[in-house]
C-alpha positions in Angstrom: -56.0 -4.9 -160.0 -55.1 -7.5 -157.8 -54.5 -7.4 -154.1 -51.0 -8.0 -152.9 -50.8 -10.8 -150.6 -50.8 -10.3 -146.6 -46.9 -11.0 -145.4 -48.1 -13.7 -142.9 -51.1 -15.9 -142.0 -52.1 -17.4 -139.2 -54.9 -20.4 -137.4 -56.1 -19.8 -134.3 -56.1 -23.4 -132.3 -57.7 -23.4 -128.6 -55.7 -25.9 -126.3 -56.0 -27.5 -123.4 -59.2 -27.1 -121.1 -58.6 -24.0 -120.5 -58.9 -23.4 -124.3 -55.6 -21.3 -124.5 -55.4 -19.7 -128.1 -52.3 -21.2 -129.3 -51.6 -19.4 -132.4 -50.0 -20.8 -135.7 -48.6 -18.4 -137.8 -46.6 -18.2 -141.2 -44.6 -15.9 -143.7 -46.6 -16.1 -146.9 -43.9 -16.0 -149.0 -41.5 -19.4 -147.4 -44.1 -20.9 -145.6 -41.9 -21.6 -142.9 -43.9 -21.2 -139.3 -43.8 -20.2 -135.8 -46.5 -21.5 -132.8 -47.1 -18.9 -130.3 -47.7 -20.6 -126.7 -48.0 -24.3 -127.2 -50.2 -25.1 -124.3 -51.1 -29.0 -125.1 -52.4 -30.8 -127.3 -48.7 -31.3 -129.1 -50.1 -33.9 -131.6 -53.1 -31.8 -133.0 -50.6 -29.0 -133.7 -48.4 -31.1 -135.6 -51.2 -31.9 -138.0 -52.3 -28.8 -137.9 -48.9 -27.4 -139.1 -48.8 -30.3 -141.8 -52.0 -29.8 -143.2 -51.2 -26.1 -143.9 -48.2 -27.1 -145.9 -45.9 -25.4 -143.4 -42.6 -26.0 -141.8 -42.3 -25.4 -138.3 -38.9 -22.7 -137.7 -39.9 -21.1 -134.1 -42.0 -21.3 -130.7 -42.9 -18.5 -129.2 -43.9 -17.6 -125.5 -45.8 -14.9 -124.4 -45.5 -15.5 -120.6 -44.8 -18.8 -118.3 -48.1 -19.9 -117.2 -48.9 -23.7 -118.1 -51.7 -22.9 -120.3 -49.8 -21.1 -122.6 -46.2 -22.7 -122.4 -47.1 -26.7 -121.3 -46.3 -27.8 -124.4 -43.1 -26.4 -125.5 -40.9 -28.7 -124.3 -42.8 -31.5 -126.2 -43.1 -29.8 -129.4 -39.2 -28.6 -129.0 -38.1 -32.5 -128.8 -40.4 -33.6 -131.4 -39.2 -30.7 -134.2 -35.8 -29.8 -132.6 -37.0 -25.5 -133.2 -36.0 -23.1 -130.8 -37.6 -21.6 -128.0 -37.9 -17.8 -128.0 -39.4 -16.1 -125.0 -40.7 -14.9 -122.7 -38.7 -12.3 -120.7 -36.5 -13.5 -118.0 -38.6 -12.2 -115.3 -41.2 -15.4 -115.9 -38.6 -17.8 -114.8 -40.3 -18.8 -111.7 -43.3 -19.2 -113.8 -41.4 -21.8 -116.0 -40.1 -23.5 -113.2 -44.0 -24.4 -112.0 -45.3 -25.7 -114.9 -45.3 -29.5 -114.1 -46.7 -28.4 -110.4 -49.6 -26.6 -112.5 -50.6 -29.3 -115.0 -50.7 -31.6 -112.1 -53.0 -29.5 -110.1 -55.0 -28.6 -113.8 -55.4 -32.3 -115.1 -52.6 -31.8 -117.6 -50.0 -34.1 -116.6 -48.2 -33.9 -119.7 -47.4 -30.0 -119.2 -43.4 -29.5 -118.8 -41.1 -27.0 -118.1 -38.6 -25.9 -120.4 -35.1 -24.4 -121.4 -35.8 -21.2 -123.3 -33.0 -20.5 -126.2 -33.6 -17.2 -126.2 -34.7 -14.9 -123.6 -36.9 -12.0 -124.9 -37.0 -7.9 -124.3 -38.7 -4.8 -125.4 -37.6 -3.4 -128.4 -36.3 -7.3 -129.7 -36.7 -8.3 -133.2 -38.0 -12.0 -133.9 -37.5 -13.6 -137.7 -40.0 -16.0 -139.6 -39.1 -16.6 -142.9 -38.8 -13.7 -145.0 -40.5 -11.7 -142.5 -40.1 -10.1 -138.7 -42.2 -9.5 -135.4 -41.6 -6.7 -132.7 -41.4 -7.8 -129.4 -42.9 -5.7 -126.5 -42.2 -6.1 -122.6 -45.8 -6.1 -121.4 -45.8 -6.9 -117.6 -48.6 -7.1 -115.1 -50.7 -10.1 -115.7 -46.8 -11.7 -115.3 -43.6 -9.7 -114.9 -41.9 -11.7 -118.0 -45.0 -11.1 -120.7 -44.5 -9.9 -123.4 -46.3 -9.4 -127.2 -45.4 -10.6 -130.9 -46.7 -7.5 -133.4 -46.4 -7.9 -137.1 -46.5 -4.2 -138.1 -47.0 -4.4 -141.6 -49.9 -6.8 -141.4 -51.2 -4.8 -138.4 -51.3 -8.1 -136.0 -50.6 -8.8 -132.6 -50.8 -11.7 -130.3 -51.0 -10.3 -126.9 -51.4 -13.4 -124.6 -52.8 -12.4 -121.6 -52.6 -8.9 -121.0 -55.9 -7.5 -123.4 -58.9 -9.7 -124.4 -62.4 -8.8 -126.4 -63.8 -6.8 -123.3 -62.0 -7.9 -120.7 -57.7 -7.5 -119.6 -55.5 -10.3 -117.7 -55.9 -11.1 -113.9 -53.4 -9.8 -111.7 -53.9 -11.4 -108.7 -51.0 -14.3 -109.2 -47.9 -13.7 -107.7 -45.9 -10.6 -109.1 -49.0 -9.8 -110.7 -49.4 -5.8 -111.0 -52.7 -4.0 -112.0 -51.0 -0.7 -112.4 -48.3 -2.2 -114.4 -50.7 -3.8 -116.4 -52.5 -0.5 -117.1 -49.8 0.9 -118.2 -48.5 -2.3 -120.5 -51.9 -1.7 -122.1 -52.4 2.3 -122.7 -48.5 2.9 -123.4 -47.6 0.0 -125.1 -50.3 -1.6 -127.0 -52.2 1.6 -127.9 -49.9 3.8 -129.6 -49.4 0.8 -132.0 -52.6 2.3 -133.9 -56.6 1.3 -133.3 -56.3 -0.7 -136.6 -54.0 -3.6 -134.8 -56.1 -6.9 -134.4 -54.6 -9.3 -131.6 -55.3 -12.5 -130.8 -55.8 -12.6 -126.8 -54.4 -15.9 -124.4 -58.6 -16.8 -124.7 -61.7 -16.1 -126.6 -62.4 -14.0 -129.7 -59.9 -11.8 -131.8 -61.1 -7.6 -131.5 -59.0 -4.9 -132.6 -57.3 -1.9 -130.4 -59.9 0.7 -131.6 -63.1 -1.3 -130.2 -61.2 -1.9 -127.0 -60.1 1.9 -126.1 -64.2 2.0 -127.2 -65.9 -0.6 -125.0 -63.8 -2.6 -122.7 -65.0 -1.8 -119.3 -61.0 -1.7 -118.0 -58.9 0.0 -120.0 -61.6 1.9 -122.6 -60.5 5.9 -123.0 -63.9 6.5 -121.1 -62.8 4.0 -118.3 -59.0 5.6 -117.8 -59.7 8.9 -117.9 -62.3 8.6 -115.0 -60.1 6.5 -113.1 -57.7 9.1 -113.9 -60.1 11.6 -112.3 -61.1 9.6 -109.4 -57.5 9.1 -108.3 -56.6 12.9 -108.8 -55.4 15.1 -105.9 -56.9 18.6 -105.8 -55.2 21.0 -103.3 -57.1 23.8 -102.2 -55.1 27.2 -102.7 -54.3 28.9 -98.9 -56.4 32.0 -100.2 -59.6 29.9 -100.7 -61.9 28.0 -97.9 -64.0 25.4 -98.6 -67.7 25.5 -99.2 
Protein backbone atom coordinates (compact mmCIF):
# COMPACT_ATOMS: atom_id res chain seq x y z
CA UNK A 1 0.00 0.00 0.00
CA UNK A 2 1.20 3.23 -0.94
CA UNK A 3 1.81 6.20 1.17
CA UNK A 4 -0.39 9.22 0.67
CA UNK A 5 1.52 12.18 -0.23
CA UNK A 6 2.48 14.98 2.55
CA UNK A 7 -0.04 18.18 1.86
CA UNK A 8 3.09 20.50 1.52
CA UNK A 9 6.87 20.51 1.00
CA UNK A 10 9.29 22.70 1.76
CA UNK A 11 13.54 23.85 1.17
CA UNK A 12 15.18 25.27 3.81
CA UNK A 13 17.56 28.28 2.19
CA UNK A 14 20.02 30.14 4.74
CA UNK A 15 20.21 33.96 3.68
CA UNK A 16 22.20 36.66 4.29
CA UNK A 17 25.31 36.50 6.72
CA UNK A 18 23.53 35.98 9.30
CA UNK A 19 22.28 32.75 7.53
CA UNK A 20 18.49 33.44 8.25
CA UNK A 21 16.45 30.17 7.35
CA UNK A 22 14.33 31.56 4.77
CA UNK A 23 11.88 28.80 4.16
CA UNK A 24 10.28 27.84 0.73
CA UNK A 25 7.31 26.03 1.05
CA UNK A 26 4.52 24.44 -1.25
CA UNK A 27 0.99 22.73 -1.51
CA UNK A 28 1.75 19.29 -3.08
CA UNK A 29 -1.17 19.11 -4.89
CA UNK A 30 -1.00 22.96 -7.12
CA UNK A 31 2.44 23.61 -6.60
CA UNK A 32 1.80 27.00 -6.02
CA UNK A 33 4.34 28.50 -3.06
CA UNK A 34 4.79 30.75 -0.30
CA UNK A 35 8.57 32.09 1.09
CA UNK A 36 8.58 32.59 4.68
CA UNK A 37 11.04 35.64 5.74
CA UNK A 38 12.87 36.63 2.65
CA UNK A 39 15.99 38.06 4.20
CA UNK A 40 18.31 38.56 0.97
CA UNK A 41 19.66 36.99 -1.38
CA UNK A 42 16.26 37.73 -3.74
CA UNK A 43 17.89 36.23 -6.90
CA UNK A 44 18.89 32.78 -5.43
CA UNK A 45 15.30 32.44 -4.24
CA UNK A 46 13.98 33.02 -7.49
CA UNK A 47 15.88 30.09 -8.91
CA UNK A 48 15.32 28.29 -6.22
CA UNK A 49 11.49 28.64 -6.61
CA UNK A 50 12.00 27.87 -10.45
CA UNK A 51 13.93 24.90 -10.15
CA UNK A 52 11.29 23.27 -7.90
CA UNK A 53 8.67 23.77 -10.61
CA UNK A 54 6.79 26.16 -8.30
CA UNK A 55 4.77 29.32 -8.65
CA UNK A 56 5.36 31.87 -6.16
CA UNK A 57 1.49 32.94 -4.47
CA UNK A 58 2.55 34.40 -0.91
CA UNK A 59 5.42 35.94 1.42
CA UNK A 60 5.27 35.45 4.66
CA UNK A 61 6.83 37.25 7.86
CA UNK A 62 7.45 36.00 11.00
CA UNK A 63 8.64 39.29 12.73
CA UNK A 64 10.32 42.65 11.36
CA UNK A 65 13.90 42.22 11.93
CA UNK A 66 16.09 42.75 8.70
CA UNK A 67 17.33 39.32 8.65
CA UNK A 68 14.21 37.86 8.24
CA UNK A 69 12.15 40.52 6.25
CA UNK A 70 15.16 42.50 4.01
CA UNK A 71 14.01 41.13 1.19
CA UNK A 72 10.36 41.35 0.88
CA UNK A 73 10.09 44.36 -0.67
CA UNK A 74 12.42 43.15 -3.52
CA UNK A 75 10.90 39.87 -4.02
CA UNK A 76 7.22 41.72 -3.86
CA UNK A 77 8.21 44.05 -6.97
CA UNK A 78 9.86 41.36 -8.76
CA UNK A 79 6.58 38.70 -8.54
CA UNK A 80 3.86 41.34 -7.63
CA UNK A 81 2.59 38.41 -4.44
CA UNK A 82 1.41 39.73 -1.41
CA UNK A 83 2.77 40.39 1.76
CA UNK A 84 1.27 38.65 4.78
CA UNK A 85 2.57 39.35 8.23
CA UNK A 86 3.73 39.95 10.79
CA UNK A 87 1.50 41.34 13.51
CA UNK A 88 1.08 45.02 13.67
CA UNK A 89 2.99 45.42 16.88
CA UNK A 90 6.51 44.89 14.58
CA UNK A 91 5.82 48.16 12.77
CA UNK A 92 8.65 49.99 14.26
CA UNK A 93 10.65 46.99 13.39
CA UNK A 94 9.68 47.40 9.61
CA UNK A 95 10.34 50.93 9.69
CA UNK A 96 14.34 50.15 10.62
CA UNK A 97 15.15 47.81 8.21
CA UNK A 98 17.17 49.94 5.73
CA UNK A 99 18.96 51.58 9.07
CA UNK A 100 19.83 47.75 9.88
CA UNK A 101 21.15 46.49 6.65
CA UNK A 102 23.30 49.50 6.52
CA UNK A 103 24.73 48.91 9.91
CA UNK A 104 24.85 44.75 8.84
CA UNK A 105 26.51 45.07 5.35
CA UNK A 106 23.24 44.58 3.56
CA UNK A 107 22.53 47.64 1.79
CA UNK A 108 19.97 46.16 -0.28
CA UNK A 109 17.60 45.34 2.80
CA UNK A 110 14.22 47.49 2.56
CA UNK A 111 11.35 48.17 4.38
CA UNK A 112 8.01 47.34 3.22
CA UNK A 113 4.12 47.80 3.02
CA UNK A 114 2.61 44.65 4.43
CA UNK A 115 -0.94 43.70 2.63
CA UNK A 116 -2.08 41.95 5.34
CA UNK A 117 -1.49 42.43 8.96
CA UNK A 118 -1.46 39.06 10.90
CA UNK A 119 -3.20 37.80 14.46
CA UNK A 120 -3.57 34.77 16.62
CA UNK A 121 -6.08 32.56 15.59
CA UNK A 122 -5.68 33.82 11.54
CA UNK A 123 -5.95 31.49 8.73
CA UNK A 124 -3.33 31.77 5.82
CA UNK A 125 -4.14 29.86 2.20
CA UNK A 126 -1.48 28.14 -0.23
CA UNK A 127 -2.93 26.40 -2.84
CA UNK A 128 -5.23 23.82 -1.93
CA UNK A 129 -4.04 24.02 1.53
CA UNK A 130 -3.96 26.30 4.93
CA UNK A 131 -1.50 27.46 7.78
CA UNK A 132 -2.56 28.58 11.42
CA UNK A 133 -1.17 31.59 12.51
CA UNK A 134 -0.08 32.14 16.13
CA UNK A 135 0.80 35.56 18.06
CA UNK A 136 4.09 34.61 19.62
CA UNK A 137 5.58 37.73 21.17
CA UNK A 138 8.78 38.25 23.14
CA UNK A 139 11.78 37.96 20.97
CA UNK A 140 9.44 40.90 19.12
CA UNK A 141 6.02 42.05 20.10
CA UNK A 142 4.64 41.44 16.39
CA UNK A 143 6.06 37.67 15.93
CA UNK A 144 4.24 35.32 15.12
CA UNK A 145 4.29 31.35 13.73
CA UNK A 146 2.98 29.62 10.42
CA UNK A 147 1.80 25.77 11.60
CA UNK A 148 0.59 23.36 9.05
CA UNK A 149 -1.40 20.97 11.27
CA UNK A 150 -1.91 18.18 9.17
CA UNK A 151 1.62 17.81 8.16
CA UNK A 152 2.66 18.58 11.73
CA UNK A 153 5.01 21.64 10.65
CA UNK A 154 5.88 24.87 12.02
CA UNK A 155 8.16 27.66 11.14
CA UNK A 156 8.67 29.55 14.25
CA UNK A 157 11.23 32.36 13.34
CA UNK A 158 12.81 33.40 16.20
CA UNK A 159 11.16 32.43 19.20
CA UNK A 160 12.41 28.42 19.68
CA UNK A 161 15.65 26.95 18.09
CA UNK A 162 17.51 23.30 18.43
CA UNK A 163 18.60 24.03 22.13
CA UNK A 164 18.47 27.37 22.39
CA UNK A 165 15.09 30.30 22.33
CA UNK A 166 15.21 34.06 20.78
CA UNK A 167 17.08 36.96 22.53
CA UNK A 168 15.06 39.40 24.23
CA UNK A 169 17.22 42.03 24.87
CA UNK A 170 16.09 44.33 21.67
CA UNK A 171 13.68 46.79 22.33
CA UNK A 172 10.15 45.55 23.40
CA UNK A 173 11.79 42.40 23.77
CA UNK A 174 10.14 40.33 26.79
CA UNK A 175 11.57 37.06 28.37
CA UNK A 176 8.52 36.30 30.24
CA UNK A 177 6.39 36.86 27.29
CA UNK A 178 8.51 34.75 25.46
CA UNK A 179 8.18 32.00 27.95
CA UNK A 180 4.91 31.93 27.80
CA UNK A 181 4.72 32.25 23.70
CA UNK A 182 6.71 29.06 23.91
CA UNK A 183 5.05 26.64 26.79
CA UNK A 184 1.33 28.01 25.94
CA UNK A 185 1.49 28.39 22.50
CA UNK A 186 3.92 26.19 20.81
CA UNK A 187 3.62 23.17 23.12
CA UNK A 188 0.14 22.24 23.31
CA UNK A 189 0.51 21.96 19.46
CA UNK A 190 1.78 18.22 20.23
CA UNK A 191 5.67 16.98 20.73
CA UNK A 192 5.39 15.57 17.21
CA UNK A 193 5.55 19.32 15.46
CA UNK A 194 8.94 19.80 13.63
CA UNK A 195 9.69 23.71 13.11
CA UNK A 196 12.06 25.29 11.25
CA UNK A 197 13.78 27.99 13.65
CA UNK A 198 14.96 31.92 12.21
CA UNK A 199 18.74 29.92 12.32
CA UNK A 200 20.37 26.56 12.47
CA UNK A 201 18.92 23.00 12.44
CA UNK A 202 15.23 21.80 12.26
CA UNK A 203 14.27 19.64 15.97
CA UNK A 204 10.91 18.80 16.95
CA UNK A 205 8.76 20.15 20.18
CA UNK A 206 9.23 16.84 22.04
CA UNK A 207 13.28 16.95 22.11
CA UNK A 208 12.93 20.63 23.05
CA UNK A 209 10.46 20.28 26.24
CA UNK A 210 13.47 17.31 26.69
CA UNK A 211 16.83 19.15 26.33
CA UNK A 212 16.75 22.74 25.64
CA UNK A 213 18.41 24.31 28.55
CA UNK A 214 15.49 27.38 28.52
CA UNK A 215 12.30 26.22 28.14
CA UNK A 216 12.82 22.13 28.73
CA UNK A 217 9.85 20.70 31.30
CA UNK A 218 12.95 20.11 33.66
CA UNK A 219 14.11 23.85 33.16
CA UNK A 220 10.33 25.47 33.80
CA UNK A 221 9.28 23.70 36.39
CA UNK A 222 12.47 24.67 38.53
CA UNK A 223 12.28 28.08 37.51
CA UNK A 224 8.85 27.67 38.51
CA UNK A 225 10.04 26.54 41.94
CA UNK A 226 12.73 29.04 42.30
CA UNK A 227 10.35 31.90 41.73
CA UNK A 228 7.63 30.43 44.22
CA UNK A 229 6.44 32.32 47.31
CA UNK A 230 6.05 30.22 50.43
CA UNK A 231 4.30 31.91 53.37
CA UNK A 232 4.77 30.55 56.66
CA UNK A 233 1.36 29.80 58.47
CA UNK A 234 1.04 32.36 61.90
CA UNK A 235 0.90 28.98 63.96
CA UNK A 236 4.40 27.81 62.76
CA UNK A 237 7.99 29.53 63.56
CA UNK A 238 10.81 29.02 61.62
CA UNK A 239 13.54 26.56 62.20
Amino acid sequence: MSQAQPPIRAVIAPVTPLQQNCTIVWCAKTLKAAVIDPGGEVPRLMKAIADQGLTLEKIWITHGHMDHAGGAAELKRLTGVPIEGPHKDDQFWIDQIQMSGEMYGIPEARSFVTDRWLDDGDVVTLGGTEFEVLHCPGHTPGHVIFFHREARFAQVGDVLFQGSIGRTDFPRGNHQNLLDSITQKLWPLGGDVRFVPGHGPMSSFAAERRSNPYVSDLAIEAANIQGADFVIPKNMSPG
